[in-house]
N, C-alpha and C positions, 0 to 999 in steps of 0.2 A: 394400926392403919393410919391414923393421923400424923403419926412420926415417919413415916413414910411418905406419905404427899408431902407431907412438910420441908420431909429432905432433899425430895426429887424438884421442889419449889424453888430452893434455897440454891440448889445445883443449876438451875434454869436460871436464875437470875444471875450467878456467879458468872455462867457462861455469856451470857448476854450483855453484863457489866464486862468481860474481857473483850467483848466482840467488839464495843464502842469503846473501849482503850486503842487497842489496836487501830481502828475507822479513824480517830484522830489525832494518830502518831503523826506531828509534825516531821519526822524524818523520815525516810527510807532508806536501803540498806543496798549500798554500793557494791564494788569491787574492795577485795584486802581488806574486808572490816572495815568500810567508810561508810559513813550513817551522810547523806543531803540534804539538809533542811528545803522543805519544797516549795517554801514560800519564796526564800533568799536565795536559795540553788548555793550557802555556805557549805564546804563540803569539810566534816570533823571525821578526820582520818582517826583509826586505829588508832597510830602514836603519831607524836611529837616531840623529836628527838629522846629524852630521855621520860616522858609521859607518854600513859599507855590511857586510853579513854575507859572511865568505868560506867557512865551511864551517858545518856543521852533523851530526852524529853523535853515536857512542857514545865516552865517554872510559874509564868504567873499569867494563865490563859484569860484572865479581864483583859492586860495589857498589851498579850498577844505575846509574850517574850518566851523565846524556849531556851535550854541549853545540852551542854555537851560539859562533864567533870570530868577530869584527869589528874593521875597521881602519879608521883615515881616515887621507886624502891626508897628513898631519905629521905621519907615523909613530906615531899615539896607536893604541892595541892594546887592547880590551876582549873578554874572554871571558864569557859566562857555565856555570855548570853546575849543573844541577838533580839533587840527589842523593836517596832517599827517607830519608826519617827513619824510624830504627831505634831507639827508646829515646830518653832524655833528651838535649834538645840541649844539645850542648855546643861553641859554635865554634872555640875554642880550639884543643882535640882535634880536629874534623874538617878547621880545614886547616893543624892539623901538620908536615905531612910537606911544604907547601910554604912554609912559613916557614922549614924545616930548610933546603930548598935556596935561598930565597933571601939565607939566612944564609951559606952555605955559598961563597956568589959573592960576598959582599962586601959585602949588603946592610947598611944599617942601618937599625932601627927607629926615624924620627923622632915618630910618633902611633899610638894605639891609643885608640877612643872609640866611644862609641856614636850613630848618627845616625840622626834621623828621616828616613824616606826614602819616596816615591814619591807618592800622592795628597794635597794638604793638606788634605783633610775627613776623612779615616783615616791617619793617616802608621804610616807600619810600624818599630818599632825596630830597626835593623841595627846587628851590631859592625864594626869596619872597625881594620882594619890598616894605619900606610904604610911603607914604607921607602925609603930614599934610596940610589938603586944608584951614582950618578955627579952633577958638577956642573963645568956648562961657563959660563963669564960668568955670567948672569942668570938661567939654567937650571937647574934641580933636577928631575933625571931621577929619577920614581917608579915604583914597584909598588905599589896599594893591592888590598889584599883586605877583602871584604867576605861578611857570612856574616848570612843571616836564615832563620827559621823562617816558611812559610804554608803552613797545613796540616797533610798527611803529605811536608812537601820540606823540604825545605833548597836555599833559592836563593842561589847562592856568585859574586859576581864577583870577576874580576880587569881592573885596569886598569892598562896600564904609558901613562904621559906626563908633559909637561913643565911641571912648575908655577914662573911663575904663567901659563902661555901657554895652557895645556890645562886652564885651571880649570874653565872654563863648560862645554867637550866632557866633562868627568871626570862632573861633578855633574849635566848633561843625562842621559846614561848611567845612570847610577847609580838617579835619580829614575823614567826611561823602564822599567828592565827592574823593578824594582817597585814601577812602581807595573800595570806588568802580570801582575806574579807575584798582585799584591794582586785585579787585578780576577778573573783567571782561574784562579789556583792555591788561593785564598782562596773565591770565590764556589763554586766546585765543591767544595771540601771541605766545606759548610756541609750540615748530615743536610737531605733530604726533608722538608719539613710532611706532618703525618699528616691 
């Protein structure tokens, strides 16, 4: 009898733990498999040219930052994460702590620059980070990061792929998530006309 309450216990709280997973899903779930973060109104379509999205949630809920991963079929790997901005940007400082790790694997910093990135009638200034984790034949296995302000966010990607093969998926990416951060994280934050 006790293995029985116990389980119908254990079931109660599973369900109750999913009920508030769910109650604090930063996204919601569009048209065509598009997930809307609700605070930013970013909206993480399905795909992204040749990336198909596999998860979408919270990364680091003290911060308030959620994201949205995506992969394509040649092992090319794009993350994004929308964090809110607290004070002066600085990207540098905010992604830190994973430069530290990917120092820490063996990485090395071949580029750091700043690029215009996403609609060409408004290009948005992004800094970008890259480093070179490994090199096979022809292959130069990257990590870039990338870190822009629109708005009250900070839109952060990360891309691992293989340059010169993954150029055009890296930079489609890249151009795709802002110049959606630009229409919809950018248009929204602009005050009401009185």
């Amino acid at each position: 009898m006790k293995k029985i309450i116990f389980a119908g216990l254990a079931l109660a709280v599973l369900a109750m733990s999913a009920h508030a997973q769910d109650a604090a899903d930063p996204f919601t779930d569009a048209a065509n498999g598009a997930k809307v973060h609700g605070a930013s109104g970013f909206v993480c379509p399905q795909q992204i040219g040749h990336f198909e999205r596999d998860a979408a949630g919270e990364r680091d809920p003290e911060a308030g930052a959620d994201f949205c991963a995506y992969s394509a079929l040649d092992g090319v790997y794009g993350t994004l994460t929308l964090v809110p901005l607290h004070g002066a940007y600085d990207p540098k400082a905010l992604l830190a702590a994973d430069f530290v790790v990917q120092e820490g694997t063996g990485g090395r910093m071949v580029d750091e620059t700043t690029q215009l990135l996403g609609p060409k009638t408004a290009p948005l200034s992004v800094y970008t980070r890259t480093y070179e984790t490994a090199k096979l034949e022809t292959l130069h296995y990257r990590t870039l990061f990338a870190s822009a302000a629109v708005g009250p966010w900070t839109v952060q990607v990360t891309i691992e792929y293989a340059e010169p093969r993954d150029d055009d998926n890296e930079a489609d990416f890249l151009n795709a998530v802002y110049g959606e951060a630009m229409a919809k994280i950018a248009g929204a934050a602009e005050p009401a006309p009185h």
